[in-house]
VOBA-1610 file (N, C-alpha, C; in pm, whole numbers, padded with zeros to 5 digits, always signed):
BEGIN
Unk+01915-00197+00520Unk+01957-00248+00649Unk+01918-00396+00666Unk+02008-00434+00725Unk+01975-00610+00755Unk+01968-00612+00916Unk+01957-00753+00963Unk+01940-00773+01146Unk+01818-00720+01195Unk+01827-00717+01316Unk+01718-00710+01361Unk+01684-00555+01372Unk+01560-00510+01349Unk+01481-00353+01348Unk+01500-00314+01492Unk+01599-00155+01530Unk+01533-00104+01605Unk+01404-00067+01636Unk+01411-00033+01830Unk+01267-00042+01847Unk+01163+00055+01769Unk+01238+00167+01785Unk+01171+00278+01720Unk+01110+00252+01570Unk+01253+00146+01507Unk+01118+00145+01339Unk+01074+00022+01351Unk+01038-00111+01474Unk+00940-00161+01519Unk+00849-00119+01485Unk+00801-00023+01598Unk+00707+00071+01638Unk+00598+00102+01556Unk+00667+00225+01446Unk+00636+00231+01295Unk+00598+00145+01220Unk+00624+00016+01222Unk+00583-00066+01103Unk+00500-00137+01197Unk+00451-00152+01345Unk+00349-00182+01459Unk+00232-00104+01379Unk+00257+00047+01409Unk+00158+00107+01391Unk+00061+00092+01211Unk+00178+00140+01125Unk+00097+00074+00981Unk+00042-00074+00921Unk+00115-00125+01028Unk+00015-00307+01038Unk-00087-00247+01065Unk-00116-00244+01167Unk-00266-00159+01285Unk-00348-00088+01144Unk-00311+00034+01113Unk-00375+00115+01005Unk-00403-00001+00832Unk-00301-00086+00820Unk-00378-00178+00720Unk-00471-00247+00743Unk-00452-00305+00899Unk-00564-00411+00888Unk-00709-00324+00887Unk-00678-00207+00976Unk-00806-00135+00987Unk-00848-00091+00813Unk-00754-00096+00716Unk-00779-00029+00582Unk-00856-00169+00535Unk-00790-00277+00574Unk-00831-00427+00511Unk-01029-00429+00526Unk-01055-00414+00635Unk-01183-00432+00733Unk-01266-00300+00643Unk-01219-00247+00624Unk-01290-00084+00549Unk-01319-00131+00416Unk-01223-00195+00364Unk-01223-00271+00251Unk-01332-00387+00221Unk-01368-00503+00280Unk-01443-00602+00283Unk-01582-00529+00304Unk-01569-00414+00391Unk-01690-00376+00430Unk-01734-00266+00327Unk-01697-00276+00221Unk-01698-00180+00073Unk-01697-00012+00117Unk-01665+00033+00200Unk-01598+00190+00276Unk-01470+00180+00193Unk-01420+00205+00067Unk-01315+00208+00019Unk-01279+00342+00020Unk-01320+00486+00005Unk-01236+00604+00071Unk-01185+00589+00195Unk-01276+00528+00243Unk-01178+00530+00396Unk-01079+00442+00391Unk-01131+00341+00333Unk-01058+00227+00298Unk-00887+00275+00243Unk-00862+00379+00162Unk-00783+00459+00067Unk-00721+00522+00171Unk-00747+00595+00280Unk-00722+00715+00356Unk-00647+00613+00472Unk-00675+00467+00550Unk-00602+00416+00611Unk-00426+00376+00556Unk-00477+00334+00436Unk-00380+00273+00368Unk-00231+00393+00308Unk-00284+00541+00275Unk-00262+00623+00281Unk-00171+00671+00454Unk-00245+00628+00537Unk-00183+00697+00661Unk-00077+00554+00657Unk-00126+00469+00681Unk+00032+00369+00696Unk+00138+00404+00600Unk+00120+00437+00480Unk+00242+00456+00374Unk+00344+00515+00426Unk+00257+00659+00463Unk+00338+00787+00554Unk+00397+00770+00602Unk+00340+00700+00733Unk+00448+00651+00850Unk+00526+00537+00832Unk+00586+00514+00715Unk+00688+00447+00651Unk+00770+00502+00575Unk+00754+00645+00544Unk+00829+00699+00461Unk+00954+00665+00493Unk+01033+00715+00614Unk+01148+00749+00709Unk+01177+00601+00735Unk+01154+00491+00722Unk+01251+00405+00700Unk+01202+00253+00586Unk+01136+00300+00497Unk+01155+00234+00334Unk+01265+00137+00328Unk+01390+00216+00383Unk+01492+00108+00353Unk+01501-00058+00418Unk+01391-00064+00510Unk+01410-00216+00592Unk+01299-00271+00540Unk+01322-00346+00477Unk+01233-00489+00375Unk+01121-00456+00484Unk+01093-00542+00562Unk+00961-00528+00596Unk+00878-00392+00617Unk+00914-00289+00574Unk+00876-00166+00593Unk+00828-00124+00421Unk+00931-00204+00351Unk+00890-00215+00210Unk+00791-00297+00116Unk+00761-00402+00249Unk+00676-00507+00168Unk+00552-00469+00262Unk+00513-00411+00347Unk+00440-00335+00378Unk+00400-00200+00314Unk+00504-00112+00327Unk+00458-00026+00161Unk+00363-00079+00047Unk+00395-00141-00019Unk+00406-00241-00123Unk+00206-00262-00150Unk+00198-00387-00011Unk+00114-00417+00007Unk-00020-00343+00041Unk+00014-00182+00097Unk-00098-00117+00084Unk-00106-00054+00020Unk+00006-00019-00081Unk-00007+00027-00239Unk-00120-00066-00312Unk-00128-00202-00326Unk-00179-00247-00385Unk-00321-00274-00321Unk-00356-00286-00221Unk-00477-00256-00131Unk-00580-00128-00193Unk-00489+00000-00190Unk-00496+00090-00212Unk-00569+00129-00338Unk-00463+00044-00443Unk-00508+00072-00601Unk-00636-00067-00606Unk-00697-00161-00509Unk-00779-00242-00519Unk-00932-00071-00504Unk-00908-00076-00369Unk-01032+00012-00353Unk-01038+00153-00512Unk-00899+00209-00535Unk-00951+00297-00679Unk-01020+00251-00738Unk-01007+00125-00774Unk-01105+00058-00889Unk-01210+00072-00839Unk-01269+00015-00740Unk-01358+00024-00696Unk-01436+00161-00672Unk-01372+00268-00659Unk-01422+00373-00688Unk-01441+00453-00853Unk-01392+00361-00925Unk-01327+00425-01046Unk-01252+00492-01078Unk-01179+00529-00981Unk-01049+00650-00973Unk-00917+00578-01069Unk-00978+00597-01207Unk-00873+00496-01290Unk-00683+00568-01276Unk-00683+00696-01310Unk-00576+00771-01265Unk-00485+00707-01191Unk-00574+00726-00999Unk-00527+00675-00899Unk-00472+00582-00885Unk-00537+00508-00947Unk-00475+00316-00986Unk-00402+00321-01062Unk-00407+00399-01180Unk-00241+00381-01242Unk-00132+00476-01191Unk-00121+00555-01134Unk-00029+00588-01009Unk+00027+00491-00946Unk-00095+00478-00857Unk-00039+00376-00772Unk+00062+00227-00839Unk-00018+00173-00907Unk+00035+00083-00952Unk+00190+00083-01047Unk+00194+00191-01091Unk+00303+00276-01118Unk+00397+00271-01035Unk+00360+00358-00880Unk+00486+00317-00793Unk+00512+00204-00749Unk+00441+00102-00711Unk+00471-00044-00685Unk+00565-00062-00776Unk+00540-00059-00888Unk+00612-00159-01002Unk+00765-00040-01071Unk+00802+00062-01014Unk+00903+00111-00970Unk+01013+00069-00888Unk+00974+00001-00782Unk+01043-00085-00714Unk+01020-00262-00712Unk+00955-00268-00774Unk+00910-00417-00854Unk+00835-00464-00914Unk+00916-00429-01057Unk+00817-00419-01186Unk+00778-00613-01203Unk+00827-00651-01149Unk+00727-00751-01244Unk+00574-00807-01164Unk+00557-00739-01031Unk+00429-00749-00976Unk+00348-00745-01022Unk+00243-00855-01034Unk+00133-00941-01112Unk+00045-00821-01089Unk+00025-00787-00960Unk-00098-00777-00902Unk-00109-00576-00940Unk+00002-00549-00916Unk+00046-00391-01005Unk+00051-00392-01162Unk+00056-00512-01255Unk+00053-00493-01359Unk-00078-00517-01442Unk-00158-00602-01379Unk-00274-00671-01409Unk-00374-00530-01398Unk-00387-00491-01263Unk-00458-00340-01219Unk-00446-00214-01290Unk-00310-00213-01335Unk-00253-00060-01402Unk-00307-00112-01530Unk-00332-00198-01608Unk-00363-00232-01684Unk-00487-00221-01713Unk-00599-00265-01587Unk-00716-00257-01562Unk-00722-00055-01591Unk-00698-00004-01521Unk-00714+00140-01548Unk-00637+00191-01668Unk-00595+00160-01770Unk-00545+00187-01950Unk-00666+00190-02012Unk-00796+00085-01983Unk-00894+00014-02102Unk-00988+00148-02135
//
């Protein structure tokens, strides 16, 4: 979809801003399960409309948030998952290839 976002998937991509930044702050503050579990709830509530770029580069971005804190837990798997789906819809992402890579060694 192009133009401007109805309000309703506004809303939605309102609310998983809200849940990243709170994942971001969980993050700095080294709480990375929780950190995982915010970033996790924003994805969700993006499932149902993926198709509007900013709903995708939001995806995206707490995918890679996401696979930051695995490492940090060691959840090497998790991180190559994750980084896996990022680079599904845009494989040449540095920051998904560098990480998935990080969890191979």
């Amino acid at each position: 979809p192009s133009g401007p976002m109805p309000a309703g998937v506004e809303e939605l991509v309102r609310r998983a801003e809200l849940l990243k930044q709170e994942g971001n702050e969980l993050h700095i503050n080294k709480e990375y399960e929780a950190a995982v579990a915010k970033y996790v709830s924003a994805k969700a509530g993006l499932k149902t409309i993926i198709a509007w770029p900013k709903a995708a580069s939001l995806t995206r971005s707490c995918s890679l948030n996401e696979a930051s804190c695995q490492m940090q837990l060691a959840n090497w798997k998790e991180v190559e998952d994750t980084c896996t789906s990022v680079l599904a819809t845009d494989r040449h992402n540095l920051k998904a290839l560098y990480r998935r890579g990080l969890a191979y060694k």
